[in-house]
VOKE-846254 format. One record per residue (C-alpha): x, y, z negated; residue in one letter. Coordinates in steps of 0.05 Angstrom, whole numbers. Layout:
REM residues N
+--------+--------+--------+---------+
!   east !  north !     up ! residuo !
+--------+--------+--------+---------+
!      X !      Y !      Z !       a !
...
+--------+--------+--------+---------+
This chain:
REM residues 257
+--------+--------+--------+---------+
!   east !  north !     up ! residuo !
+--------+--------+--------+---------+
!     17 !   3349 !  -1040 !       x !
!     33 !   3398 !   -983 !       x !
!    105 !   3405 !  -1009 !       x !
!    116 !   3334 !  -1012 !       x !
!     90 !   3317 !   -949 !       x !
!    128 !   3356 !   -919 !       x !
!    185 !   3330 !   -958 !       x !
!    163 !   3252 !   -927 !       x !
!    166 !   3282 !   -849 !       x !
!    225 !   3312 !   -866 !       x !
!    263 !   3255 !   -885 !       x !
!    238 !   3221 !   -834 !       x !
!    255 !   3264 !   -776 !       x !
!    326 !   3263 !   -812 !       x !
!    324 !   3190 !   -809 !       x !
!    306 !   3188 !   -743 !       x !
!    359 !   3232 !   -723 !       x !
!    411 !   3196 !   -759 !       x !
!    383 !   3132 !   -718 !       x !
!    395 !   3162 !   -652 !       x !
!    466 !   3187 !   -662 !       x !
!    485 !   3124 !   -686 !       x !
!    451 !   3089 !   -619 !       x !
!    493 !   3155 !   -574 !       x !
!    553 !   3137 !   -616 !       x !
!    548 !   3061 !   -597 !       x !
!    544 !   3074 !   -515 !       x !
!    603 !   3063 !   -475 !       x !
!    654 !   3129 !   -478 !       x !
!    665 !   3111 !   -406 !       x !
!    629 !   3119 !   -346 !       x !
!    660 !   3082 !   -279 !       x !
!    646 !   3123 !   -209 !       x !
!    663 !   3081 !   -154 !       x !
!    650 !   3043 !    -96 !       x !
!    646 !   2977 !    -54 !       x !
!    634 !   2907 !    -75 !       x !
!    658 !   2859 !   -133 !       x !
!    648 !   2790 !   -112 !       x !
!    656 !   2741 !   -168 !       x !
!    665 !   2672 !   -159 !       x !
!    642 !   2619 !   -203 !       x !
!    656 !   2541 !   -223 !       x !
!    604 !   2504 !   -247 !       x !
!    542 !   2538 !   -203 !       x !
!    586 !   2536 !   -148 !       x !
!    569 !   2599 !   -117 !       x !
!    592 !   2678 !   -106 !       x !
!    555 !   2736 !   -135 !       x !
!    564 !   2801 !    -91 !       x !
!    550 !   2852 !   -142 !       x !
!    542 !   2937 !   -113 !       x !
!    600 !   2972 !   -156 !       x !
!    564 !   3043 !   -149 !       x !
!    495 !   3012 !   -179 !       x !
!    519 !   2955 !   -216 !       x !
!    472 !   2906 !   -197 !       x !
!    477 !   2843 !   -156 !       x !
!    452 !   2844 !    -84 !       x !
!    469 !   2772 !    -66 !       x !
!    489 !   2702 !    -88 !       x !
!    522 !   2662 !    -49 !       x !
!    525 !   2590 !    -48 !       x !
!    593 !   2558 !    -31 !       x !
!    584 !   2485 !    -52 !       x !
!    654 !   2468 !    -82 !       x !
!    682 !   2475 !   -146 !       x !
!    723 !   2539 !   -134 !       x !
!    789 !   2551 !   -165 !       x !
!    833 !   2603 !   -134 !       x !
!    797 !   2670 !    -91 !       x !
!    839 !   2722 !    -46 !       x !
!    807 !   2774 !      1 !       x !
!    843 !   2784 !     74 !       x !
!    875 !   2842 !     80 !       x !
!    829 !   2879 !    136 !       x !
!    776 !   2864 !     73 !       x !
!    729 !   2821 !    126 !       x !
!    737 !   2754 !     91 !       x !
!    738 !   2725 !     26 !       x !
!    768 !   2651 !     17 !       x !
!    761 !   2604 !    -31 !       x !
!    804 !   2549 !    -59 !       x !
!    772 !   2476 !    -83 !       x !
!    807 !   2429 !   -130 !       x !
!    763 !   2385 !   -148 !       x !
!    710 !   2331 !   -133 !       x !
!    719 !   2289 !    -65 !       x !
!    727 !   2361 !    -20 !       x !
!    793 !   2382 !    -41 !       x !
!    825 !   2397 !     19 !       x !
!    761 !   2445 !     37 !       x !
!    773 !   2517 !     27 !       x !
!    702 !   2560 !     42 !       x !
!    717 !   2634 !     86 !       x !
!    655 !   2693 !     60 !       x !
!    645 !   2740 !    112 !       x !
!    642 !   2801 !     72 !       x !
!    596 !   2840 !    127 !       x !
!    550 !   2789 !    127 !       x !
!    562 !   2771 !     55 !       x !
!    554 !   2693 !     77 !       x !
!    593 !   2623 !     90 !       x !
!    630 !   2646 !    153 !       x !
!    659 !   2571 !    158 !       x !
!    688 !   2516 !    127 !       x !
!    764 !   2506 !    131 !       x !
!    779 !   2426 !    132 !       x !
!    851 !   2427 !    117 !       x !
!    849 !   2354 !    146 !       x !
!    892 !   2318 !    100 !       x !
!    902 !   2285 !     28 !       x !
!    902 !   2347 !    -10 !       x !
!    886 !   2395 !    -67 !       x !
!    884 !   2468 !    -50 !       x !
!    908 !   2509 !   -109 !       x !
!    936 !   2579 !   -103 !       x !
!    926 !   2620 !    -48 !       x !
!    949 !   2693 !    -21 !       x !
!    927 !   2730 !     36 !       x !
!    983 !   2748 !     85 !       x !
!    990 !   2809 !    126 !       x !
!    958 !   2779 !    182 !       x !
!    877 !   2794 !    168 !       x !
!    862 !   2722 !    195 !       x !
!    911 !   2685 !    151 !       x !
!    927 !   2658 !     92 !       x !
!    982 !   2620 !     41 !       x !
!    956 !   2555 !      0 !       x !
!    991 !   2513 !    -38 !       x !
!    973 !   2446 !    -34 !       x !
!    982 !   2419 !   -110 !       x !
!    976 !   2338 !    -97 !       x !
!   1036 !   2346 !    -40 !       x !
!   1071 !   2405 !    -62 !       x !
!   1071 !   2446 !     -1 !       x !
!   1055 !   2518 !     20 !       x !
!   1011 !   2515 !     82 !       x !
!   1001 !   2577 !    124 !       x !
!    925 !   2575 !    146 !       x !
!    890 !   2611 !    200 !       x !
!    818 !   2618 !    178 !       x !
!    803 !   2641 !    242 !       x !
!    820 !   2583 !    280 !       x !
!    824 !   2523 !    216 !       x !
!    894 !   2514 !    241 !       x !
!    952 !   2494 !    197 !       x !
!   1001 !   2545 !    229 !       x !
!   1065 !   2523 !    173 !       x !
!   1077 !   2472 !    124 !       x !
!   1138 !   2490 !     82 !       x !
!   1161 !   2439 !     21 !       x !
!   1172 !   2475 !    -43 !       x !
!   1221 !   2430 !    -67 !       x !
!   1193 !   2415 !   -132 !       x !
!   1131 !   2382 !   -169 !       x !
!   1066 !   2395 !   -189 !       x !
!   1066 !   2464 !   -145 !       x !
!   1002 !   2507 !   -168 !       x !
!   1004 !   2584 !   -153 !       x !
!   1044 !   2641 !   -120 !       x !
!   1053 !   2710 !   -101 !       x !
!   1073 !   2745 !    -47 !       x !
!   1133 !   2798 !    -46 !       x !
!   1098 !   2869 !    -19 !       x !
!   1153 !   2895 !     23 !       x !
!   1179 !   2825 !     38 !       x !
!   1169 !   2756 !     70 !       x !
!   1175 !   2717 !     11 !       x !
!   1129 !   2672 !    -29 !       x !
!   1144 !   2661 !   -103 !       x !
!   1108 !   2599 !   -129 !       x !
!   1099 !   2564 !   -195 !       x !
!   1116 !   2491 !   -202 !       x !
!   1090 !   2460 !   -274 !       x !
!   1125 !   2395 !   -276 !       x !
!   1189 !   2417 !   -245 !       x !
!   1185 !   2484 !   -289 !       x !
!   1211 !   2524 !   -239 !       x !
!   1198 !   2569 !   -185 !       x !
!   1209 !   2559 !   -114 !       x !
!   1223 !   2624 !    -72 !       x !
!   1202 !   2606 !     -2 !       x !
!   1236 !   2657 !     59 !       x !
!   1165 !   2658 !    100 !       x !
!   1215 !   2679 !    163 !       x !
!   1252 !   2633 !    153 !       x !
!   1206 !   2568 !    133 !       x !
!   1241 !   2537 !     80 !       x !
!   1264 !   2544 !     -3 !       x !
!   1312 !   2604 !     -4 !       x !
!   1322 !   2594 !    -79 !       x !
!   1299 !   2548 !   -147 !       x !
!   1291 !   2588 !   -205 !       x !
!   1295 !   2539 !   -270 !       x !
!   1249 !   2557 !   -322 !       x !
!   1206 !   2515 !   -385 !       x !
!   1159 !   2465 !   -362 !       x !
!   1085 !   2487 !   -357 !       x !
!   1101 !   2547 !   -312 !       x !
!   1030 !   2562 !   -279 !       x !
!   1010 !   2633 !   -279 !       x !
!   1048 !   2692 !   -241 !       x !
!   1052 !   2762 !   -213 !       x !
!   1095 !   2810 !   -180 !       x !
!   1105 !   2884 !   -202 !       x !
!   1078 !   2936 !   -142 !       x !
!   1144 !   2948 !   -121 !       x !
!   1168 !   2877 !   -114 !       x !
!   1223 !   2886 !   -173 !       x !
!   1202 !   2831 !   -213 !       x !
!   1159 !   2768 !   -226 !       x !
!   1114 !   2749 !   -288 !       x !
!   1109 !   2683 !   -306 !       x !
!   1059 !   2650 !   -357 !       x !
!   1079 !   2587 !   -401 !       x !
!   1017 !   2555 !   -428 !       x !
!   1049 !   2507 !   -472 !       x !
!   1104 !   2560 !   -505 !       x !
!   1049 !   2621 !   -501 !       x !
!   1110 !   2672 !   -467 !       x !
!   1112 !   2712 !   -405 !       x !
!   1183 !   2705 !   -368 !       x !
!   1201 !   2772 !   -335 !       x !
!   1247 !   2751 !   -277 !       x !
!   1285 !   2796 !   -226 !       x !
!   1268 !   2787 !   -161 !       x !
!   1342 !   2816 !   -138 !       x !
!   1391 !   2775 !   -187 !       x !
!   1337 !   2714 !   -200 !       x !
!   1351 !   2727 !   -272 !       x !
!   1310 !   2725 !   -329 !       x !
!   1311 !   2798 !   -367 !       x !
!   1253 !   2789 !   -413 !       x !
!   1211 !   2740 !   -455 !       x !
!   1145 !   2763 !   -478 !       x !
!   1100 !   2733 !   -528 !       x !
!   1025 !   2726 !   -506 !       x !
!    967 !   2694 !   -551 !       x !
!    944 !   2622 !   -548 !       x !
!    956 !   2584 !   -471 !       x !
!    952 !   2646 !   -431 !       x !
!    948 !   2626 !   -364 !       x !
!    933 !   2684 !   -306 !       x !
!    962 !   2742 !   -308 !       x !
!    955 !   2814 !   -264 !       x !
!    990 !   2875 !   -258 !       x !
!    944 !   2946 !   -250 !       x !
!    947 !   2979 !   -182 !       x !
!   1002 !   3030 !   -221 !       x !
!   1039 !   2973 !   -252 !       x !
!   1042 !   3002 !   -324 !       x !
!    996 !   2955 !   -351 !       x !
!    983 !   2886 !   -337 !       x !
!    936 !   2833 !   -359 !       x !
!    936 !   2765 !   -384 !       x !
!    879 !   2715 !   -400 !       x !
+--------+--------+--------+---------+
């Protein structure tokens, strides 16, 4: 009886064992050390979560009221602003103070409009929309709620852009046109249309400005474009109606959803 009991706790200590291994095996090989704040915007509860990046846990939510499409954070980091595209306050865009982690104020773009795309600018107090019913990029200070530039794209059914990182140009997506528009920000006009398949909506820019990225939702293919010759060098296949797309802070990898 001795012998076989000891045979019983033996096969269950092994059992246990084998239980936790498989549990350690099953945890995350990763472990992220960093800091600073992740705010994450969403839709249908029409709000922000501010979530601690060291701790992982959320330390505010944030109610914006709109049905939120397009985010960017200014470039001192102070302010985050949010596009609306739908629902009767489309030409609303909502600023976040980010030291405050609150509705700092809300931008009435004071015509009939529907804010898309946006990009901060160099200047911490302003930003680029794109105003998708009139096809448009307007230059807001969300400082002031002034409309500081309105610059046609010269094309339809405008609906996001980039902005060059050593330059003053704005690339920007036009889905009914299938184009691009490259917009001289100096200058205030359409330096150049880039023809390309209908359904163009998503894009980026490399980290060093040599090319843009451009999502086809209907064709499922990224178009890799020069920014220097305007030419198109690559086609890449994605999966089913990939739409955004993002480059890593090295620009070897990128991501599309």
């Amino acid at each position: 009886m001795k012998y076989l009991k000891k045979i019983i706790i033996s096969i269950g200590i092994l059992f246990f064992l084998f239980r936790l291994s498989v549990y350690i095996y099953r945890l995350p090989s990763y472990t992220i050390h960093t800091t600073g704040k992740l705010y994450v915007v969403n839709k249908l509860s029409e709000d922000v979560q501010v979530i601690d990046l060291f701790s992982g846990k959320e330390i505010n939510e944030i109610p914006i009221d709109i049905l939120s499409h397009e985010a960017v954070i200014t470039t001192d980091e102070n302010r985050v602003v949010v596009t609306n595209t739908m629902g009767t306050d489309r030409n609303i865009i909502k600023v976040i103070n980010t030291k405050k982690n609150s509705v700092e104020r809300a931008v009435n773009l004071n015509r009939n409009t529907k804010v898309s795309g946006i990009v901060a600018l160099p200047e911490a107090n302003k930003v680029a929309v794109i105003d998708l019913d009139n096809n448009d990029l307007l230059v807001v200070n969300v400082q002031t709620g002034n409309i500081e530039k309105q610059i046609p794209t010269k094309q339809k059914k405008s609906h996001l852009l980039v902005l060059h990182p050593n330059l003053p140009i704005a690339y920007v997506t036009n889905i009914d046109s299938g184009s691009i528009s490259v917009i001289d920000l100096n200058l205030n006009e359409v330096v150049k249309i880039i023809p390309c398949e209908k359904e163009r909506k998503g894009i980026a820019i490399t980290p060093d400005g040599s090319e843009i990225w451009v999502t086809n939702t209907k064709l499922n293919t990224i178009h890799v474009i020069n920014t220097s010759t305007y030419d198109v060098v690559d086609i890449l296949t994605t999966g089913d109606e990939s739409m955004k797309l993002k480059f890593s802070i090295d620009g070897k990898n990128y991501f599309c959803i």
